[in-house]
PDB file with one MODEL, atoms N, CA, C and O in Angstrom:
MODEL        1
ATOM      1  N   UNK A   1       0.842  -1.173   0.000  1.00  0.00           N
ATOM      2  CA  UNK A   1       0.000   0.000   0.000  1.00  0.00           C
ATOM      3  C   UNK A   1       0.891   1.241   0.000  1.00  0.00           C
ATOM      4  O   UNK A   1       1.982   1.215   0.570  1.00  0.00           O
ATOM      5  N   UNK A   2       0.271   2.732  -0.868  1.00  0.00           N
ATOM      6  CA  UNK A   2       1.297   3.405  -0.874  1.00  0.00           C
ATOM      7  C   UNK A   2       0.983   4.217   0.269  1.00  0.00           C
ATOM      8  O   UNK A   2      -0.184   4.357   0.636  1.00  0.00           O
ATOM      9  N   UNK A   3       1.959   4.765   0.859  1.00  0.00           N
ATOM     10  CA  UNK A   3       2.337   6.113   1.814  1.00  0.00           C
ATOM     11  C   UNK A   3       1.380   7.756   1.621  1.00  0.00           C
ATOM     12  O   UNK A   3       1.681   8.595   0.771  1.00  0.00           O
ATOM     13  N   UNK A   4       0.502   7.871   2.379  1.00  0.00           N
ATOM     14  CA  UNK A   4      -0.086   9.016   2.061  1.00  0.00           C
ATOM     15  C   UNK A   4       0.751   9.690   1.573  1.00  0.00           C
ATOM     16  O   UNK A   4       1.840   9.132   1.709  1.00  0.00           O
ATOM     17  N   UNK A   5       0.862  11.027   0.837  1.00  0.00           N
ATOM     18  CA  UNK A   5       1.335  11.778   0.570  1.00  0.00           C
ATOM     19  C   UNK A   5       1.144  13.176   2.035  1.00  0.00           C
ATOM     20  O   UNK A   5       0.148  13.015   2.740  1.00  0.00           O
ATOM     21  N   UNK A   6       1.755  13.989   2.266  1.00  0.00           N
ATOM     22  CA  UNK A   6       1.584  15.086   3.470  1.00  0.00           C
ATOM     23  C   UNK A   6       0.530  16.039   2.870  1.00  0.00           C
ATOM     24  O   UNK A   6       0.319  16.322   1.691  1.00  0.00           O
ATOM     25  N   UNK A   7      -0.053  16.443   3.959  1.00  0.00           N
ATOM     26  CA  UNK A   7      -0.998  17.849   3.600  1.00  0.00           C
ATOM     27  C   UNK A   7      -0.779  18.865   2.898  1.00  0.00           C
ATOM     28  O   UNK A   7      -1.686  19.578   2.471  1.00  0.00           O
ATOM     29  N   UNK A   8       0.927  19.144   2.602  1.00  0.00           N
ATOM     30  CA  UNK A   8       1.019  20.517   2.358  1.00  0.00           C
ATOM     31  C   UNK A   8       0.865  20.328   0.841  1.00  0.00           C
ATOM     32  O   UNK A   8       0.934  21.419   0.274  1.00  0.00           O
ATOM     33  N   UNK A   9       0.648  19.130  -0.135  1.00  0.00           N
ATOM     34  CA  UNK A   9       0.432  18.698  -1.253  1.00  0.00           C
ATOM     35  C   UNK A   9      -1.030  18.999  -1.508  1.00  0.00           C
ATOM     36  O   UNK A   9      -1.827  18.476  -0.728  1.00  0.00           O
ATOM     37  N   UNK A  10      -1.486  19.730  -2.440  1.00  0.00           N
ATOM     38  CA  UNK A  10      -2.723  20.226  -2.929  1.00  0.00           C
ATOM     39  C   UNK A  10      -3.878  18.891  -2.976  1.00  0.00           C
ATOM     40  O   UNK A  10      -3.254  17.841  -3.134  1.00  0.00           O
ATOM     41  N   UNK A  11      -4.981  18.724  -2.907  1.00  0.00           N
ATOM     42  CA  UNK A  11      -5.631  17.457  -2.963  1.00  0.00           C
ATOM     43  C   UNK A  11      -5.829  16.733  -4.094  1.00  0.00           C
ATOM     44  O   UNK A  11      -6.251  15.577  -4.123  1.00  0.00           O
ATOM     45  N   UNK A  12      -5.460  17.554  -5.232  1.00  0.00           N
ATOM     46  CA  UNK A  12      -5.697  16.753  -6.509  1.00  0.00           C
ATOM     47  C   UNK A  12      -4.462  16.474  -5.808  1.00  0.00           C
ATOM     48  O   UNK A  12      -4.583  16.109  -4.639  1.00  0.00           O
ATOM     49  N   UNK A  13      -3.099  16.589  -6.374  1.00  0.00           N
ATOM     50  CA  UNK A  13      -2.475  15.736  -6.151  1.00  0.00           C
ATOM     51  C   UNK A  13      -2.371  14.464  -5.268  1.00  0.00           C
ATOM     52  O   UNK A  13      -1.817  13.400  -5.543  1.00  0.00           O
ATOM     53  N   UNK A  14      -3.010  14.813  -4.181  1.00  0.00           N
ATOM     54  CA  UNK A  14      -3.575  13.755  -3.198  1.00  0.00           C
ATOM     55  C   UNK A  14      -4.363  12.557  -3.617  1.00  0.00           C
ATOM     56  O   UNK A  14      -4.268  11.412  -3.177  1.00  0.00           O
ATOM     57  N   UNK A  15      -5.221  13.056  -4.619  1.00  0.00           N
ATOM     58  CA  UNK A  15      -5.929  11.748  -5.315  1.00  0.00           C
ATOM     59  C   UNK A  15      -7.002  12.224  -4.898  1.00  0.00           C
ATOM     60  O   UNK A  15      -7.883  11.373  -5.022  1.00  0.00           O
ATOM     61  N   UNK A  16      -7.476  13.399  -4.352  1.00  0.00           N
ATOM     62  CA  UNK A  16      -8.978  13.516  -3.069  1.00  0.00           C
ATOM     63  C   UNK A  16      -9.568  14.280  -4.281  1.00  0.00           C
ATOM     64  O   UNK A  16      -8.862  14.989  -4.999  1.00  0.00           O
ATOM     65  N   UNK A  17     -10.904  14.102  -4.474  1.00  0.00           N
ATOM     66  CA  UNK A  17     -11.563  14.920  -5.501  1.00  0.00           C
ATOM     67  C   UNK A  17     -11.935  16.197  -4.683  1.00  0.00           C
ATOM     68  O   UNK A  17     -12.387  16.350  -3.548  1.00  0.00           O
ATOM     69  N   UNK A  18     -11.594  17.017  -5.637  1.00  0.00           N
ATOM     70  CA  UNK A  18     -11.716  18.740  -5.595  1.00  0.00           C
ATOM     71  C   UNK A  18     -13.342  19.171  -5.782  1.00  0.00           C
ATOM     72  O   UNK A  18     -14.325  18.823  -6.437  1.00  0.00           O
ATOM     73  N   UNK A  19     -12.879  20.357  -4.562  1.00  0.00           N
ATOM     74  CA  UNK A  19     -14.523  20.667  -4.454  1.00  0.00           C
ATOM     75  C   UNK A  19     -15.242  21.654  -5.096  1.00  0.00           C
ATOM     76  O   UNK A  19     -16.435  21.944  -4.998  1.00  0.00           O
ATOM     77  N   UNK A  20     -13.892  22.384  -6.121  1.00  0.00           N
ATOM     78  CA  UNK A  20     -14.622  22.963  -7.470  1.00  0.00           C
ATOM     79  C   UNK A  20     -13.484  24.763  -6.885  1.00  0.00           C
ATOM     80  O   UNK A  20     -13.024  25.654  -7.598  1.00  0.00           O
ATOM     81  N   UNK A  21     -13.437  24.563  -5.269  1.00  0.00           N
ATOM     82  CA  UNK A  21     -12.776  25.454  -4.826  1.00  0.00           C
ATOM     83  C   UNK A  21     -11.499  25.870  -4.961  1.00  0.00           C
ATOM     84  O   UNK A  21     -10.737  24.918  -5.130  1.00  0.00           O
ATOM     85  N   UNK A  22     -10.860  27.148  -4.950  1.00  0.00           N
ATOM     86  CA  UNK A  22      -9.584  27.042  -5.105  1.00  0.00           C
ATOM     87  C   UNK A  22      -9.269  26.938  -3.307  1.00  0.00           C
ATOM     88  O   UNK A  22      -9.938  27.128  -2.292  1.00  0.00           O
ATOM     89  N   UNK A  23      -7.729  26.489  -3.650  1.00  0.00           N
ATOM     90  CA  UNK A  23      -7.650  25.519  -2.125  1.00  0.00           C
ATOM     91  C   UNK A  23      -7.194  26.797  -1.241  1.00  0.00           C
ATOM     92  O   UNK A  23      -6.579  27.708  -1.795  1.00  0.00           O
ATOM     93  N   UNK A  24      -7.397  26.834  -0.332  1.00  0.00           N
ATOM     94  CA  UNK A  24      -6.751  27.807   0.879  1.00  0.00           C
ATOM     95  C   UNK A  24      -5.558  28.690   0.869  1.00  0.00           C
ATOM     96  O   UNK A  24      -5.229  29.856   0.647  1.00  0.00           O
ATOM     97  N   UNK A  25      -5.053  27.476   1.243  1.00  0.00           N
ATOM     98  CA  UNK A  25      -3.330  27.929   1.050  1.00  0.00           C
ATOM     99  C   UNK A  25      -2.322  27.465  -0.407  1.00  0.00           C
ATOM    100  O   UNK A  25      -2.291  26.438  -1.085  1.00  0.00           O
ATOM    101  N   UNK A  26      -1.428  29.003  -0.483  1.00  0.00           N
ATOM    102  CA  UNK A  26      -1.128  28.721  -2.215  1.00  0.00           C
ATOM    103  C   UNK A  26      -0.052  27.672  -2.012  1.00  0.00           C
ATOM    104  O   UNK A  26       0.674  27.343  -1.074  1.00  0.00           O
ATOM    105  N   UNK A  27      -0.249  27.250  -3.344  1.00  0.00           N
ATOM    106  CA  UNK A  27       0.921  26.079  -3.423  1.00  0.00           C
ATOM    107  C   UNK A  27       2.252  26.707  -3.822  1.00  0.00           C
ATOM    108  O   UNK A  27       2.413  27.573  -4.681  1.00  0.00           O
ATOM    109  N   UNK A  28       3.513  25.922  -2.783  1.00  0.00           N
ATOM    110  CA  UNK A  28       4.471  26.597  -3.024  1.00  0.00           C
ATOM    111  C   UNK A  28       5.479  26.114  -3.964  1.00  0.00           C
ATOM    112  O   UNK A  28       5.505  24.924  -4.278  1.00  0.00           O
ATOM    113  N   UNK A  29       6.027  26.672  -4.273  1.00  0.00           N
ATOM    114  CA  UNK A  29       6.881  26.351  -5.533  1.00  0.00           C
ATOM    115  C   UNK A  29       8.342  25.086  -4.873  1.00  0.00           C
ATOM    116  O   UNK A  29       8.930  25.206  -3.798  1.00  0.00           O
ATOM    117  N   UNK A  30       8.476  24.454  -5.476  1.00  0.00           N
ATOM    118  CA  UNK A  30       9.452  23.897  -5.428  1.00  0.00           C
ATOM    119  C   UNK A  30      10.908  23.994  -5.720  1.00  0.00           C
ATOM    120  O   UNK A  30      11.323  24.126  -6.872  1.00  0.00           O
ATOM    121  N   UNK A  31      11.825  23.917  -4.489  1.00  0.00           N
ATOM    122  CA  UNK A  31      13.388  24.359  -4.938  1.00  0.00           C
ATOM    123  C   UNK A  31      13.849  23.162  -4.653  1.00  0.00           C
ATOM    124  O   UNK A  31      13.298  22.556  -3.734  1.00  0.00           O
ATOM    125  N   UNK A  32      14.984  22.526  -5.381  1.00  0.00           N
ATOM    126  CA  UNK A  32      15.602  21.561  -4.885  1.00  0.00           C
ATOM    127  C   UNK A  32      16.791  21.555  -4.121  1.00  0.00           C
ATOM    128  O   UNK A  32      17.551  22.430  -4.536  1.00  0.00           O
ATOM    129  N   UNK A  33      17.227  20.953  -3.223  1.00  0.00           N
ATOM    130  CA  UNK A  33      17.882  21.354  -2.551  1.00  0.00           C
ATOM    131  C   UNK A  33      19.391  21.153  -3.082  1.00  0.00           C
ATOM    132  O   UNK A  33      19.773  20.302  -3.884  1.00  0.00           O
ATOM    133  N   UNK A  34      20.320  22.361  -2.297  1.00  0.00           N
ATOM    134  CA  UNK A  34      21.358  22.292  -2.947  1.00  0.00           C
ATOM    135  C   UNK A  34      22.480  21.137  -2.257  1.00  0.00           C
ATOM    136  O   UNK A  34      22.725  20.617  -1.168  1.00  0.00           O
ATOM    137  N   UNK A  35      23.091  21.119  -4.029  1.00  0.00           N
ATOM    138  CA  UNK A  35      24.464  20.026  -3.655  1.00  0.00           C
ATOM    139  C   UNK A  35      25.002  19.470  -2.143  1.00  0.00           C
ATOM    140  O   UNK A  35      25.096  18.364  -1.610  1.00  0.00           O
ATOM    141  N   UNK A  36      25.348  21.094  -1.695  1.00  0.00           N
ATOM    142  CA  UNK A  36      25.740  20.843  -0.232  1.00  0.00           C
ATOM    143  C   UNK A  36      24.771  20.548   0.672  1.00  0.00           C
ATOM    144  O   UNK A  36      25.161  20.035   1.721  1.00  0.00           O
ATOM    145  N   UNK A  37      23.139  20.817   0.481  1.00  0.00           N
ATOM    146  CA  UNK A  37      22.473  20.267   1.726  1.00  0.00           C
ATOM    147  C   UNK A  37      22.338  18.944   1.818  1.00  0.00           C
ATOM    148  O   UNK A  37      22.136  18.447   2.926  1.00  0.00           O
ATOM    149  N   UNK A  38      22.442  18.005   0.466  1.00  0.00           N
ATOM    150  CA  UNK A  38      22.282  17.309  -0.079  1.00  0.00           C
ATOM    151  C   UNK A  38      23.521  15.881   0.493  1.00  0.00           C
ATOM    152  O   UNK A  38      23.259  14.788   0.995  1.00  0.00           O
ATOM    153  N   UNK A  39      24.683  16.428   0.188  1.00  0.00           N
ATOM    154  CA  UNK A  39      25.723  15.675   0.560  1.00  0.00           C
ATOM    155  C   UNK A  39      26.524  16.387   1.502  1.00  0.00           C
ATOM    156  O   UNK A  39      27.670  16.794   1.314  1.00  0.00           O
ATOM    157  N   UNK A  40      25.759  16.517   2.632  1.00  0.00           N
ATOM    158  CA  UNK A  40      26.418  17.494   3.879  1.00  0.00           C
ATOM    159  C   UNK A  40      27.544  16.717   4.758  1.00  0.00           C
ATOM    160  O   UNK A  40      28.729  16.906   5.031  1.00  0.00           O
ATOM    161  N   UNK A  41      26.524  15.714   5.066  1.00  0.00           N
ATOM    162  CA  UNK A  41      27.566  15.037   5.977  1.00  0.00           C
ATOM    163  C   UNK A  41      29.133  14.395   5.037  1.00  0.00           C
ATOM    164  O   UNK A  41      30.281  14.658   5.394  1.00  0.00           O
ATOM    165  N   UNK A  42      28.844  13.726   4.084  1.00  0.00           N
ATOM    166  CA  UNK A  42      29.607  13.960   2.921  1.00  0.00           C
ATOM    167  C   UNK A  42      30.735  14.970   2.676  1.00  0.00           C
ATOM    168  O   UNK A  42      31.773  14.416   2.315  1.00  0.00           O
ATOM    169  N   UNK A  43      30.791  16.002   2.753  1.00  0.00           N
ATOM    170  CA  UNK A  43      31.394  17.521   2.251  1.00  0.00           C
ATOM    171  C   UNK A  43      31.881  17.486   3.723  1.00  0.00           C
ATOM    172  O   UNK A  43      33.104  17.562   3.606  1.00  0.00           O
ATOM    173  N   UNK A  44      31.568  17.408   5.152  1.00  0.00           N
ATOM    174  CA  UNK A  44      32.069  17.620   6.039  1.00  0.00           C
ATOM    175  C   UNK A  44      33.545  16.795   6.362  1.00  0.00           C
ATOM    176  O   UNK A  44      34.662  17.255   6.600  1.00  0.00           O
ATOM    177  N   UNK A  45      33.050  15.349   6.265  1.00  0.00           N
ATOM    178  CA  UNK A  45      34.060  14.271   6.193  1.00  0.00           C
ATOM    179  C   UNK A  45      35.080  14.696   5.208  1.00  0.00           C
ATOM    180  O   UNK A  45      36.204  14.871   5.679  1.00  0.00           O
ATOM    181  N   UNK A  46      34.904  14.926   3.768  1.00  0.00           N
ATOM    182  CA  UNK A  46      36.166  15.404   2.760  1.00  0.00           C
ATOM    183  C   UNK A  46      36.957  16.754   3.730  1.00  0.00           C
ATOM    184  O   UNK A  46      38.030  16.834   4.327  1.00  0.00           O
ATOM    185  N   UNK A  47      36.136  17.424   3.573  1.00  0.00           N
ATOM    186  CA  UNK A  47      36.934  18.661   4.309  1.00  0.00           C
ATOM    187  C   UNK A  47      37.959  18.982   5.273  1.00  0.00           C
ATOM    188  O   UNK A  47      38.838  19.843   5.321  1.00  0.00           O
ATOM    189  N   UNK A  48      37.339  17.395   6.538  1.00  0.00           N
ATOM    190  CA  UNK A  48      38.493  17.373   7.699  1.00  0.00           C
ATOM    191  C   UNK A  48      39.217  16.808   7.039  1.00  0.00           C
ATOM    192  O   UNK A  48      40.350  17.268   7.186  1.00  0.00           O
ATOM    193  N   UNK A  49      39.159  15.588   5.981  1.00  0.00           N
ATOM    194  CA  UNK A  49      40.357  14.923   5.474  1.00  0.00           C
ATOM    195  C   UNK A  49      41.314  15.695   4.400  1.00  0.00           C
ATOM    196  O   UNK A  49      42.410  15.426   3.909  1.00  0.00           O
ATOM    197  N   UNK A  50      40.465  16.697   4.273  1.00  0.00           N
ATOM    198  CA  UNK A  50      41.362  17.788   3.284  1.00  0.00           C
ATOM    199  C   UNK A  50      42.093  18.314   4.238  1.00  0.00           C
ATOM    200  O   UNK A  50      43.293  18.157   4.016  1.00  0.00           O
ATOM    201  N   UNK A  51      41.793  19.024   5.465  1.00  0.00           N
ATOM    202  CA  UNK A  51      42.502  19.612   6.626  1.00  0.00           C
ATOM    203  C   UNK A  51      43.682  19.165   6.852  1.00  0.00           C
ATOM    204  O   UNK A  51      44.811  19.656   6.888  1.00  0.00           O
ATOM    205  N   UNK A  52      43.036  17.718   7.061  1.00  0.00           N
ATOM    206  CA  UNK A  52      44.474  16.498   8.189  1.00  0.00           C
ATOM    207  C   UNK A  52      45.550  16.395   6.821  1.00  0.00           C
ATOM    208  O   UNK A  52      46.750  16.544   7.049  1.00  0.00           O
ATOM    209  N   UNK A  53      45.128  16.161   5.527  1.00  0.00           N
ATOM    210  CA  UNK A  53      46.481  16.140   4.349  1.00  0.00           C
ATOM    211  C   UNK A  53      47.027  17.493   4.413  1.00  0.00           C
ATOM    212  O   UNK A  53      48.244  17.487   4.600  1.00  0.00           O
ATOM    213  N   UNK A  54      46.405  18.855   4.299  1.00  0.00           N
ATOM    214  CA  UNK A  54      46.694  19.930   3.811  1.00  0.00           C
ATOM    215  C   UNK A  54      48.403  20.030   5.349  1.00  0.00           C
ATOM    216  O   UNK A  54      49.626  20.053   5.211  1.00  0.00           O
ATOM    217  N   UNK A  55      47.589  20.053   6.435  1.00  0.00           N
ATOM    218  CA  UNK A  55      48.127  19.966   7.763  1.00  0.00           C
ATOM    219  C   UNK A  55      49.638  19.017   7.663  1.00  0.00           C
ATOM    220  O   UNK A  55      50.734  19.577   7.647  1.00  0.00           O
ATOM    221  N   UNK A  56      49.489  17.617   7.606  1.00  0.00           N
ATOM    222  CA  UNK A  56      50.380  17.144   7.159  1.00  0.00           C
ATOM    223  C   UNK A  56      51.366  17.050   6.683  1.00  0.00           C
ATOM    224  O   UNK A  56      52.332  16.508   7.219  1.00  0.00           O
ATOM    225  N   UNK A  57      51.355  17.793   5.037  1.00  0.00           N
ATOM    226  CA  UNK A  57      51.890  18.122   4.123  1.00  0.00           C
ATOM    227  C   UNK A  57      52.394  19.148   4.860  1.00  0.00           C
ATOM    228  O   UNK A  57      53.348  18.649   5.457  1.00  0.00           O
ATOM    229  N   UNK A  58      52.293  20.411   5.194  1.00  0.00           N
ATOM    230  CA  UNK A  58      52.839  21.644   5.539  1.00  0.00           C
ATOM    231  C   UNK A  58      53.765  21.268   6.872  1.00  0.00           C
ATOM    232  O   UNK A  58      54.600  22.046   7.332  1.00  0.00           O
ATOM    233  N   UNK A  59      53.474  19.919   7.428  1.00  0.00           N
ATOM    234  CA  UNK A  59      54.339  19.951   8.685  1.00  0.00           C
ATOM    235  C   UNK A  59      55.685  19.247   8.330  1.00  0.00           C
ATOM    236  O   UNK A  59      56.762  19.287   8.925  1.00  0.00           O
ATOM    237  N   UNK A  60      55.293  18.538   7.101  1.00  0.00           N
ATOM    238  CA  UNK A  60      56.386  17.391   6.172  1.00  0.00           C
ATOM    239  C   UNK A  60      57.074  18.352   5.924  1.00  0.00           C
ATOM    240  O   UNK A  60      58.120  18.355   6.574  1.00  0.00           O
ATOM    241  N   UNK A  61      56.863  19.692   4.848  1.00  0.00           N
ATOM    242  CA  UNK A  61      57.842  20.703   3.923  1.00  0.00           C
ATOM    243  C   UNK A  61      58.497  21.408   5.445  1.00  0.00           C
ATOM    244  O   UNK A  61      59.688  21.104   5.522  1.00  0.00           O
ATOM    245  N   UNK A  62      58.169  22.011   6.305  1.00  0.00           N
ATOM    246  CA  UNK A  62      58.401  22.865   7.174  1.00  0.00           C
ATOM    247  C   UNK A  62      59.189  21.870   8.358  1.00  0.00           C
ATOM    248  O   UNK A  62      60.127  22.458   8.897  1.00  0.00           O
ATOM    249  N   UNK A  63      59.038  20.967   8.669  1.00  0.00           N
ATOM    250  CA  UNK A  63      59.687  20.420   9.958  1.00  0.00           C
ATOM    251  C   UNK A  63      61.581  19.854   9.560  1.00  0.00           C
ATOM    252  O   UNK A  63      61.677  19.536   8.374  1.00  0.00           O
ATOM    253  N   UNK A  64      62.547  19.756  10.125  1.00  0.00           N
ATOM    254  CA  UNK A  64      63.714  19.602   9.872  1.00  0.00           C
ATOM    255  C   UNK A  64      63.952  18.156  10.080  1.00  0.00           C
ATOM    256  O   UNK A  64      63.509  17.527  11.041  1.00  0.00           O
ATOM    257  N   UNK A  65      64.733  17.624   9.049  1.00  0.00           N
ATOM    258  CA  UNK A  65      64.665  16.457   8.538  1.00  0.00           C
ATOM    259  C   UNK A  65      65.666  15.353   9.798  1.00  0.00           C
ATOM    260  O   UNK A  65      66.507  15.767  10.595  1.00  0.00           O
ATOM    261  N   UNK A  66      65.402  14.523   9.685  1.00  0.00           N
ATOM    262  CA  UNK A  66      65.812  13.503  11.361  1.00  0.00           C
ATOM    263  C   UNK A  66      67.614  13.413  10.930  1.00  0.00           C
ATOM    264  O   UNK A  66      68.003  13.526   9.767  1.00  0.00           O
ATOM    265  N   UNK A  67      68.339  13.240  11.853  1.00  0.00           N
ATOM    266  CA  UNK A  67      69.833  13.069  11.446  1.00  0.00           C
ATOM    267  C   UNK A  67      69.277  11.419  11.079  1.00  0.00           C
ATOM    268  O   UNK A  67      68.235  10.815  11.333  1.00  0.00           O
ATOM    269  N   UNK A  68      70.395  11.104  10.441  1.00  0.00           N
ATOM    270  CA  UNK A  68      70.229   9.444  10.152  1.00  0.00           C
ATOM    271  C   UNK A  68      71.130   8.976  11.247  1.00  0.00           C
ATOM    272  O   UNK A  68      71.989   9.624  11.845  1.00  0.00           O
ATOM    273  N   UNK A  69      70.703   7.479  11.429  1.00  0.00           N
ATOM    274  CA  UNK A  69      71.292   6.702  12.453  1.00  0.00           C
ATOM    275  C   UNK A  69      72.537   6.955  12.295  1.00  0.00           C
ATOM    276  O   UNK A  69      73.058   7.382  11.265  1.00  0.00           O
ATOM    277  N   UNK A  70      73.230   6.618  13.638  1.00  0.00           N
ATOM    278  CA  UNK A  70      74.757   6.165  13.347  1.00  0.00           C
ATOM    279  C   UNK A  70      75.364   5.147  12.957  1.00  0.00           C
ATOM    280  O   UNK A  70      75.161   4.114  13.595  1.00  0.00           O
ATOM    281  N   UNK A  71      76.128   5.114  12.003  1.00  0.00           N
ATOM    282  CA  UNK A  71      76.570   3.568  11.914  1.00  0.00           C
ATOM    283  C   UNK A  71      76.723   2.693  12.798  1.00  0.00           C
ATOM    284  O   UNK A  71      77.073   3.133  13.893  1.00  0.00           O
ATOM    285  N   UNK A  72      76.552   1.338  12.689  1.00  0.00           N
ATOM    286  CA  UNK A  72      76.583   0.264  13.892  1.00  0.00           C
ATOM    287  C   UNK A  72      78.443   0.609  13.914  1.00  0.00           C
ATOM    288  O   UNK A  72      79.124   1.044  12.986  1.00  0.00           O
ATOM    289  N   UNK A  73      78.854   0.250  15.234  1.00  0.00           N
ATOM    290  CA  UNK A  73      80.103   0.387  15.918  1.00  0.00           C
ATOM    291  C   UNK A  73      80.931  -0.990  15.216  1.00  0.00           C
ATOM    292  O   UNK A  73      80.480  -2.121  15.397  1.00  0.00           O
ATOM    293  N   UNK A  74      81.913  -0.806  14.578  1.00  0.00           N
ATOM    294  CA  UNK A  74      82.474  -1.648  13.732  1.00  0.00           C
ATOM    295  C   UNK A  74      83.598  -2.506  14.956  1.00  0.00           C
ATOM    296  O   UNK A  74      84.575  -1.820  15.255  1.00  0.00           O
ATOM    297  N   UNK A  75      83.532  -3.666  15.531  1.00  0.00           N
ATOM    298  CA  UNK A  75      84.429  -4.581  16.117  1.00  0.00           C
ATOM    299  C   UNK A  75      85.027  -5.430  15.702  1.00  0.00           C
ATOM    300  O   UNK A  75      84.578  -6.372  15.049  1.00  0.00           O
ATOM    301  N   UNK A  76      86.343  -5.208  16.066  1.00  0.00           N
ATOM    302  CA  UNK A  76      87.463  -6.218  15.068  1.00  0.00           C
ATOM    303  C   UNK A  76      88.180  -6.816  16.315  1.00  0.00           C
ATOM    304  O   UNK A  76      88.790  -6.109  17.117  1.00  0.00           O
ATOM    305  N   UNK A  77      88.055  -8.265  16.428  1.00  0.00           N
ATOM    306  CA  UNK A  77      88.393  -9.189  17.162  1.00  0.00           C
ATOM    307  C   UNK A  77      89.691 -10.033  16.470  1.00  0.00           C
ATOM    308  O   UNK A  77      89.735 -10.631  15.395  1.00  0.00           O
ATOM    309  N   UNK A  78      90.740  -9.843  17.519  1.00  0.00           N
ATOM    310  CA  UNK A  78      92.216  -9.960  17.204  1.00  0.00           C
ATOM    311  C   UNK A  78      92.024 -11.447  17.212  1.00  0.00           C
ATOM    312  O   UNK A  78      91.017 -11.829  17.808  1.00  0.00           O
ATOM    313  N   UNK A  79      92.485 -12.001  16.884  1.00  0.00           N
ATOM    314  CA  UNK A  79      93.258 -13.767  17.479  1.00  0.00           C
ATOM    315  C   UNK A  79      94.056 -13.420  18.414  1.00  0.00           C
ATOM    316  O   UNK A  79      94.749 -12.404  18.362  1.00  0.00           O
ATOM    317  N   UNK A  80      94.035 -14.398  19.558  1.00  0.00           N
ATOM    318  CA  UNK A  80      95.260 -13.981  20.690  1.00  0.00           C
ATOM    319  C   UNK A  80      95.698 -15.554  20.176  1.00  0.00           C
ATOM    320  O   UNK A  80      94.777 -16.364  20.070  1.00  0.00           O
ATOM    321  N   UNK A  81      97.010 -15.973  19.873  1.00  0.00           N
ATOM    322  CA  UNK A  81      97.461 -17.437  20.079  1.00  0.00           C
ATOM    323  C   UNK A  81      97.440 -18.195  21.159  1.00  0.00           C
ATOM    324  O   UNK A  81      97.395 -17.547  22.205  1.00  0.00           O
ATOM    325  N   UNK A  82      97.457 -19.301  21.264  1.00  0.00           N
ATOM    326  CA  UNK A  82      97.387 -19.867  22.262  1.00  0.00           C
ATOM    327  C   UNK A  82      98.324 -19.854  23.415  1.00  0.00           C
ATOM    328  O   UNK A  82      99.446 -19.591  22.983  1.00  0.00           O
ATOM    329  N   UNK A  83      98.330 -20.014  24.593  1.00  0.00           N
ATOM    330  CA  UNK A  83      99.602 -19.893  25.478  1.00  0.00           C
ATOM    331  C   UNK A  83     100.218 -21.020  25.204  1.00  0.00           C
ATOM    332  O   UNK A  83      99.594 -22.065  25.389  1.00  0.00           O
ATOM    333  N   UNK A  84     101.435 -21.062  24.756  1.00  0.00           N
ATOM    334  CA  UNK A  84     102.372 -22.253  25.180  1.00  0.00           C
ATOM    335  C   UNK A  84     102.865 -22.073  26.320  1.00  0.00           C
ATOM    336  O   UNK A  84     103.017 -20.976  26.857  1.00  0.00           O
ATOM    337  N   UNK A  85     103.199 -23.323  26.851  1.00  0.00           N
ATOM    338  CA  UNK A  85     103.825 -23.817  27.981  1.00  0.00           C
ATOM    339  C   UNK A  85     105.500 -23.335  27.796  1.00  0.00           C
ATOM    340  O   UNK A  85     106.232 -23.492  26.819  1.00  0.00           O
ATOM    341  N   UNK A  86     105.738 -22.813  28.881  1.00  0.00           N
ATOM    342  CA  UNK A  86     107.415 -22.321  28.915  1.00  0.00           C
ATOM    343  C   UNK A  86     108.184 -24.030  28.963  1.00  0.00           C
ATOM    344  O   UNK A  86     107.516 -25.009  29.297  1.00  0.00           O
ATOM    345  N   UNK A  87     109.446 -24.112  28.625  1.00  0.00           N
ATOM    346  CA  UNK A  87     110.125 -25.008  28.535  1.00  0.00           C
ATOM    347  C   UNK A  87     110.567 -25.414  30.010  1.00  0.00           C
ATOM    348  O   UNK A  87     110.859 -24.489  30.768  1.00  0.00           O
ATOM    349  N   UNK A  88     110.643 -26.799  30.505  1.00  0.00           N
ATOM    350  CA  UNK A  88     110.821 -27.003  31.342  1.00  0.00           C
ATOM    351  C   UNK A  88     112.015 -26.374  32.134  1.00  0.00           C
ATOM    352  O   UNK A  88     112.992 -26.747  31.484  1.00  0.00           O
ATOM    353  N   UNK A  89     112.481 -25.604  33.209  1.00  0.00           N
ATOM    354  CA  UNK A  89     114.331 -25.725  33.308  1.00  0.00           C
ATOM    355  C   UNK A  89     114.719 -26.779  34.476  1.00  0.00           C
ATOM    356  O   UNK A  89     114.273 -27.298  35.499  1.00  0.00           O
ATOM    357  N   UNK A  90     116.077 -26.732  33.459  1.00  0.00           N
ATOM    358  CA  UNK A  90     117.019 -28.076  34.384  1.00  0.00           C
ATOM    359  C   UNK A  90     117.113 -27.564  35.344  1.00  0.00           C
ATOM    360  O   UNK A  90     117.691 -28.112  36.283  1.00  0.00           O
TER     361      UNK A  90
ENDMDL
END
């Protein structure tokens, strides 16, 4: 079954037969609504995410770049020879 239509819709359009009268109140013209009322919540979400890149970006060009690590500490491990045994003395 369909959905009444609201009052503020003239009664012919309603489907209600007309009583020959013109109706009360004038019928108002129709505007459609714009882009932005339309896709509001939409346009809000892009916008902060335009913010947080725009933001971003300007903190990337402007902030001073990290020193790079230091090289790992280079260790050079000698051979020690083995101990020999001193010679017996007489």
């Amino acid at each position: 079954m369909r959905k009444p239509l609201p009052q503020s819709f003239p009664r012919s359009f309603r489907g209600e037969q007309s009583s020959g009268h013109p109706e009360e109140r004038p019928i108002r013209k129709y505007e459609a609504p714009s882009v932005l009322a339309e896709y509001r919540v939409l346009s809000i979400v892009f916008g902060i995410l335009a913010f947080a890149l725009a933001a971003y970006f300007i903190r990337w060009m402007l902030a001073p770049s990290h020193p790079h690590a230091p090289p790992l500490p280079s260790v050079y491990i000698e051979m020690v020879p083995p101990k020999t045994e001193p010679p017996p003395s007489p």
